[in-house]
BAZAVEX-454609 format. One record per residue (C-alpha): residue in three letters; y, z, x. Coordinates in steps of 0.25 Angstrom, whole numbers, padded with zeros to 4 digits, always signed. Each point is the difference from the previous one (the first is absolute). Example, Ala and Ser with C-alpha at 12.3 -4.5 7.8 and 13.67 -1.06 7.14 Angstrom:
<marses>
ala-0018+0031+0049/ser+0014-0002+0006/
</marses>
This chain:
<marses>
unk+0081+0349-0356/unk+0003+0014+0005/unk-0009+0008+0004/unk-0001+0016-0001/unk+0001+0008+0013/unk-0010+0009+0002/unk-0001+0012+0009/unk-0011+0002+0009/unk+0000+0016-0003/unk-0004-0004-0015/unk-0009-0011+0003/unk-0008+0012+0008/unk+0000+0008-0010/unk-0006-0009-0011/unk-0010-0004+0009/unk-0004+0015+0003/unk+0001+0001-0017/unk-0009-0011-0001/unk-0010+0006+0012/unk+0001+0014-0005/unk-0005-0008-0016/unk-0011-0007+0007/unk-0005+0012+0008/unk+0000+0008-0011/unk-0009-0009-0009/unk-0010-0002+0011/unk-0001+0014+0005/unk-0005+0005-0016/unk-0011-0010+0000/unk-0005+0009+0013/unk+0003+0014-0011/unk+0010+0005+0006/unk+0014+0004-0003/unk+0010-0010+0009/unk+0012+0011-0005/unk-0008+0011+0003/unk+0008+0011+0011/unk-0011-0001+0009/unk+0003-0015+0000/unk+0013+0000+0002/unk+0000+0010+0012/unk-0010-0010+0006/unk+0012-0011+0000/unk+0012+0008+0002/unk-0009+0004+0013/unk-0001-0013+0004/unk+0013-0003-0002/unk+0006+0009+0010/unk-0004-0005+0014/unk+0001-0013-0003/unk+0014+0002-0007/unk+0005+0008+0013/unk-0004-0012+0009/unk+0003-0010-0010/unk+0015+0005-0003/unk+0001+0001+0015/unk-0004-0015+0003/unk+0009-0005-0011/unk+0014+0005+0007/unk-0005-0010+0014/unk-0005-0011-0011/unk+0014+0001-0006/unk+0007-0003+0014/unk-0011-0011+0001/unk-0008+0006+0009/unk-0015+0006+0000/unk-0007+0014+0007/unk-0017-0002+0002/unk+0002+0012+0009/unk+0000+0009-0013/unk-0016+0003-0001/unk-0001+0004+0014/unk+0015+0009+0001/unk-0010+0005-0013/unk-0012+0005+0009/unk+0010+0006+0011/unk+0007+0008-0010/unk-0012+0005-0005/unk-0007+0003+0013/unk+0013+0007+0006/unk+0004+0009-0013/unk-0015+0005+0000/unk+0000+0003+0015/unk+0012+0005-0001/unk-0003+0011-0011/unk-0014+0002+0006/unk-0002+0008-0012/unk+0011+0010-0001/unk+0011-0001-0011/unk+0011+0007+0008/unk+0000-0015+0007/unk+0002-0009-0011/unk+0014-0001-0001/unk-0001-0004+0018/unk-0011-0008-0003/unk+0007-0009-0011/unk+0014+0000+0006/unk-0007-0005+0015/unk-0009-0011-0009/unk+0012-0005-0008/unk+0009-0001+0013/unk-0010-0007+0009/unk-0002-0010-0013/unk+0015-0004+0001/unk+0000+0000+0013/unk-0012-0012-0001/unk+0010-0005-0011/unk+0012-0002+0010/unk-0011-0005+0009/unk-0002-0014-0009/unk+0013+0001-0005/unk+0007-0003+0013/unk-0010-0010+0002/unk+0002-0008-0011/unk+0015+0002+0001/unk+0002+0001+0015/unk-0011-0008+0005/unk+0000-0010-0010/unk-0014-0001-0001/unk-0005-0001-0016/unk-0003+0010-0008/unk-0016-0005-0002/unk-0001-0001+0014/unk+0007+0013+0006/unk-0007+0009-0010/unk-0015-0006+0001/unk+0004+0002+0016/unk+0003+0014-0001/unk-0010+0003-0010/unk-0010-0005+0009/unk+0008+0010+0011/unk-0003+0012-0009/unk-0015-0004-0002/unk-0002+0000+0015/unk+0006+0013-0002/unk-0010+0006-0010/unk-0011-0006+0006/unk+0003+0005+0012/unk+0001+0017-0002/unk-0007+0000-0013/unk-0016-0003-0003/unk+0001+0005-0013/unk+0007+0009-0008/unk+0008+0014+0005/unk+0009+0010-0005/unk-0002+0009-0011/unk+0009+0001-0012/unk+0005+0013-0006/unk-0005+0001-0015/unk+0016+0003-0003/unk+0003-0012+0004/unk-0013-0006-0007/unk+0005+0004-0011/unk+0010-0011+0000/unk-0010-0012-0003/unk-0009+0010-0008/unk+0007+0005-0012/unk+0009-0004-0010/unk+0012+0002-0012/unk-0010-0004-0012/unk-0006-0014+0004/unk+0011-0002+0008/unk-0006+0003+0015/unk+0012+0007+0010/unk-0001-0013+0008/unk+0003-0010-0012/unk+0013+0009-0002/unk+0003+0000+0016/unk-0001-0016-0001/unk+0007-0002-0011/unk+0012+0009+0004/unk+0003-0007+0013/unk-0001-0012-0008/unk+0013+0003-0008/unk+0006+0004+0016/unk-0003-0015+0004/unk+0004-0004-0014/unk+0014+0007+0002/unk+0000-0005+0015/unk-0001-0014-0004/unk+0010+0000-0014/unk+0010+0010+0005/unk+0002+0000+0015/unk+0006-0010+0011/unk-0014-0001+0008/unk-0007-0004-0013/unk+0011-0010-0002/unk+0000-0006+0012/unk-0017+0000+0002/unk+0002-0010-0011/unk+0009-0008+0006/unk-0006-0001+0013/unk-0012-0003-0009/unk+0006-0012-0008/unk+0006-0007+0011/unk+0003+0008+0015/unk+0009-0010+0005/unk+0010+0000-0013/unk-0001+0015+0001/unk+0003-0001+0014/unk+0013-0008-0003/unk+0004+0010-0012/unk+0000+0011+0011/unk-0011+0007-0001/unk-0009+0005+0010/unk-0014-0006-0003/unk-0007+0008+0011/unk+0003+0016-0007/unk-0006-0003-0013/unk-0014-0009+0005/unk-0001+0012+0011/unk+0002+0012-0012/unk-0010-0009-0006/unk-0010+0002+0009/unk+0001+0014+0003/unk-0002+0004-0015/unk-0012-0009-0002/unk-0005+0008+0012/unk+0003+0013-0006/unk-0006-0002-0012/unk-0012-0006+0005/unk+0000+0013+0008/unk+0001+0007-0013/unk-0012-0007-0006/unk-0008+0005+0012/unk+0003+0015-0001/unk-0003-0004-0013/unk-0014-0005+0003/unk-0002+0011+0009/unk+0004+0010-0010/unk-0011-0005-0010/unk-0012-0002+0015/unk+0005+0012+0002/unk-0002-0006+0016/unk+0006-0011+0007/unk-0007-0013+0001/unk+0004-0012+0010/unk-0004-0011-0010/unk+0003+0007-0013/unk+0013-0009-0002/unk-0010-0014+0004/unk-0011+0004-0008/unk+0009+0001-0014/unk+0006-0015+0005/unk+0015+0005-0004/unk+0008-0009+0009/unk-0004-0013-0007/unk-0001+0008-0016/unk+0014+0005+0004/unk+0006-0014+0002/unk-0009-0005-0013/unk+0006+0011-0009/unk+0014-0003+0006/unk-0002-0016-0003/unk-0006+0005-0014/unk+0012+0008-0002/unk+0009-0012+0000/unk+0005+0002+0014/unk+0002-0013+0009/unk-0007-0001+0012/unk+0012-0008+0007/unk+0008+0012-0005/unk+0015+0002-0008/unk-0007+0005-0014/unk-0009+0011-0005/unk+0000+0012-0006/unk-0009+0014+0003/unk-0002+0001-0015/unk-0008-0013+0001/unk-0008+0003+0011/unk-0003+0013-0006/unk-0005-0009-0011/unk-0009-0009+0010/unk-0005+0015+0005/unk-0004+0004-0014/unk-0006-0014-0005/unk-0009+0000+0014/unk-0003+0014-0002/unk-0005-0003-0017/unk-0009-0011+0005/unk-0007+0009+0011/unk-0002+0013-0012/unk-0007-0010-0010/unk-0008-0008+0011/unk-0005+0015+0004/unk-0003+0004-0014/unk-0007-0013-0002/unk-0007+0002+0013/unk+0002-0015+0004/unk-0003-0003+0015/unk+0010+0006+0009/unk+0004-0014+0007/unk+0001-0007-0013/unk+0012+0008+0000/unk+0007-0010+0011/unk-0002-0010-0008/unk+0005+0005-0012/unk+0013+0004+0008/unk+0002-0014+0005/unk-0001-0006-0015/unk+0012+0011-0004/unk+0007-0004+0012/unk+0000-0014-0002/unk+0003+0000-0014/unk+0010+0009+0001/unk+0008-0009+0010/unk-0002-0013-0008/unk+0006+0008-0009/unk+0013+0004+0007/unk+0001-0016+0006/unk+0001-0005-0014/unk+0009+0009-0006/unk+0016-0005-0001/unk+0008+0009+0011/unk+0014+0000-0001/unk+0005-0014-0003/unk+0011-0005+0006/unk+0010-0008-0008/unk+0005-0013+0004/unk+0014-0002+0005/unk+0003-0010-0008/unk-0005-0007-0013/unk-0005+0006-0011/unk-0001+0016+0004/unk+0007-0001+0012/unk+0014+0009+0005/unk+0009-0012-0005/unk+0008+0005-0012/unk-0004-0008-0012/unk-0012-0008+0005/unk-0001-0013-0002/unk+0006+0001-0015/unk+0014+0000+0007/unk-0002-0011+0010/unk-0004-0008-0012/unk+0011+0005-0009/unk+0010-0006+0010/unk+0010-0009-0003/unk-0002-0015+0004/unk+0014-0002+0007/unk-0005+0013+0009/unk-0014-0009+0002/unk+0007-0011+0003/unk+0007+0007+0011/unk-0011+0005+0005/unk-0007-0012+0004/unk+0012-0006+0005/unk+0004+0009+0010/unk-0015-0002+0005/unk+0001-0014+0000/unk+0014+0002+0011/unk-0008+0010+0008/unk-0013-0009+0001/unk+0011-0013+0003/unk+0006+0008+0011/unk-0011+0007+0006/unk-0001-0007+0015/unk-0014+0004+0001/unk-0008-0013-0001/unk-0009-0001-0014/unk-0016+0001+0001/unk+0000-0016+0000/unk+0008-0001+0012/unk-0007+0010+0008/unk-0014-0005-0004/unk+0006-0015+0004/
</marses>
């Protein structure tokens, strides 16, 4: 019986369908209005730190690789964008241009490592994430800086119930989209993904794309900090462990469809894990149901979500012979043929087995 393909993208977005029905029922038996603008700029809101980190971790999931150091190249870039501004607008444009390139530069940092040193992904990031916290605990004992309400402004206002910042993630997620469809780096991100070694043998250079990899996820976990300083309007050294984005990252990512040993994905899907995680956290607020409860909740959609996926039929692949399989005809031809051809057939088999010098499987046993 064949069975239907289906893509991860779709199965996402039903499940967000289904979470969104749900939500919807249990938030009127509260009194309130699940579709209400209000509401929805509550979600779209929590969509947008989490879909910058979240978009950036799935390019190093694609090339089968991992970053934990996210939350805390989040508190940096807080910290050095609002230390940086100190208040004054005129340095904004310094402020996030020095941020941005000291978060790539942390980016190459565990891209060579991975590449280079070949030391795995878990482990060189958890390493230099652990570098970083040092870091912060070090020069800061709290939080610095001050952030100019123009660039407040930024995780404060909004086109309608969209906020500014849903817009900014959503747009860099058609950039990565385009990255990964249309361009050679995407291409070969997914092949080093897949299989590195038969990527290596059709000529390409597996260590550029897992290194661009790294990089942007860096990048845009600096973006999710500015972000997040924007809306403090200071910088804080634990705002990036507090919110726990590096492991909801890689669990919107997995819920998106993305495989953890890399080769497929999509943004679209992850984006769809970033909303699905963002509606349970709105209706569990609005129901005011206990704050750690919410852990458990997202460990249930997590597991499902991946029992899901397991069972589902992926590309099948046909059989090379028999019924299905690339021979011309199938079976119906072999069995179609004419008994003198038959006859042939298993006479020539009978002369090669007769004049085969190797000894039978009775004489070597005796």
């Amino acid at each position: 019986m064949k069975r239907i393909r289906v893509d991860s993208t779709v199965i996402v977005l039903a499940i967000l369908i289904l979470t969104i029905a749900v939500g919807a029922i249990l938030v009127a038996t509260v009194g309130r209005n699940f579709f209400s603008p209000g509401n929805i700029r509550d979600i779209l809101t929590g969509m947008s730190v989490l879909g910058l980190v979240a978009i950036g971790q799935t390019l190093v999931v694609l090339g089968a690789s991992l970053d934990l150091s996210v939350t805390y190249v989040m508190s940096l870039a807080s910290l050095i964008a609002a230390t940086t501004m100190n208040g004054n607008a005129a340095n904004i444009p310094w402020a996030v241009t020095l941020t941005l390139i000291l978060c790539a530069a942390i980016g190459l940092a565990n891209g060579l490592i991975v590449t280079v040193l070949k030391v795995n992904g878990f482990i060189a990031t958890l390493g230099v994430g652990l570098i970083l916290q040092g870091v912060l605990n070090t020069n800061f004992q709290g939080s610095a800086g001050a952030v100019p309400w123009e660039f407040q402004v930024i995780g404060a206002t909004g086109v309608g119930p969209v906020p500014v910042s849903t817009i900014i993630m959503l747009v860099l997620a058609v950039v990565v989209w385009f990255l990964l469809g249309r361009t050679r780096t995407g291409a070969h991100l997914f092949a080093v993904g897949g299989d590195p070694e038969v990527a290596r043998l059709s000529g390409v250079r597996t260590r550029p794309p897992l290194i661009t990899a790294h990089v942007l996820c860096s990048v845009f976990a600096g973006l999710a900090g500015l972000l997040l300083a924007s809306r403090l309007g200071v910088g804080s050294p634990t705002v990036g462990q507090q919110g726990g984005y590096g492991l909801l990252s890689i669990a919107a990512v997995v819920l998106g469809g993305t495989l953890l040993l890399g080769g497929r994905g999509s943004i679209w899907g992850t984006i769809g894990g970033v909303a699905i995680f963002a509606v349970v956290d709105n209706v569990m607020s609005v129901m005011q149901v206990n704050p750690f409860f919410k852990d458990v909740v997202r460990g249930v959609v997590i597991v499902a979500a991946v029992a899901v996926y397991s069972r589902r039929a992926i590309v099948r692949r046909r059989p090379r012979f028999g019924p299905g399989g690339t021979r011309t005809g199938g079976d119906a031809v072999a069995e179609a043929a004419p008994p003198a051809m038959v006859a042939a057939s298993h006479t020539r088999e009978a002369e090669a087995v007769a004049n085969d010098p190797r000894p039978t499987a009775e004489g070597d046993r005796s």
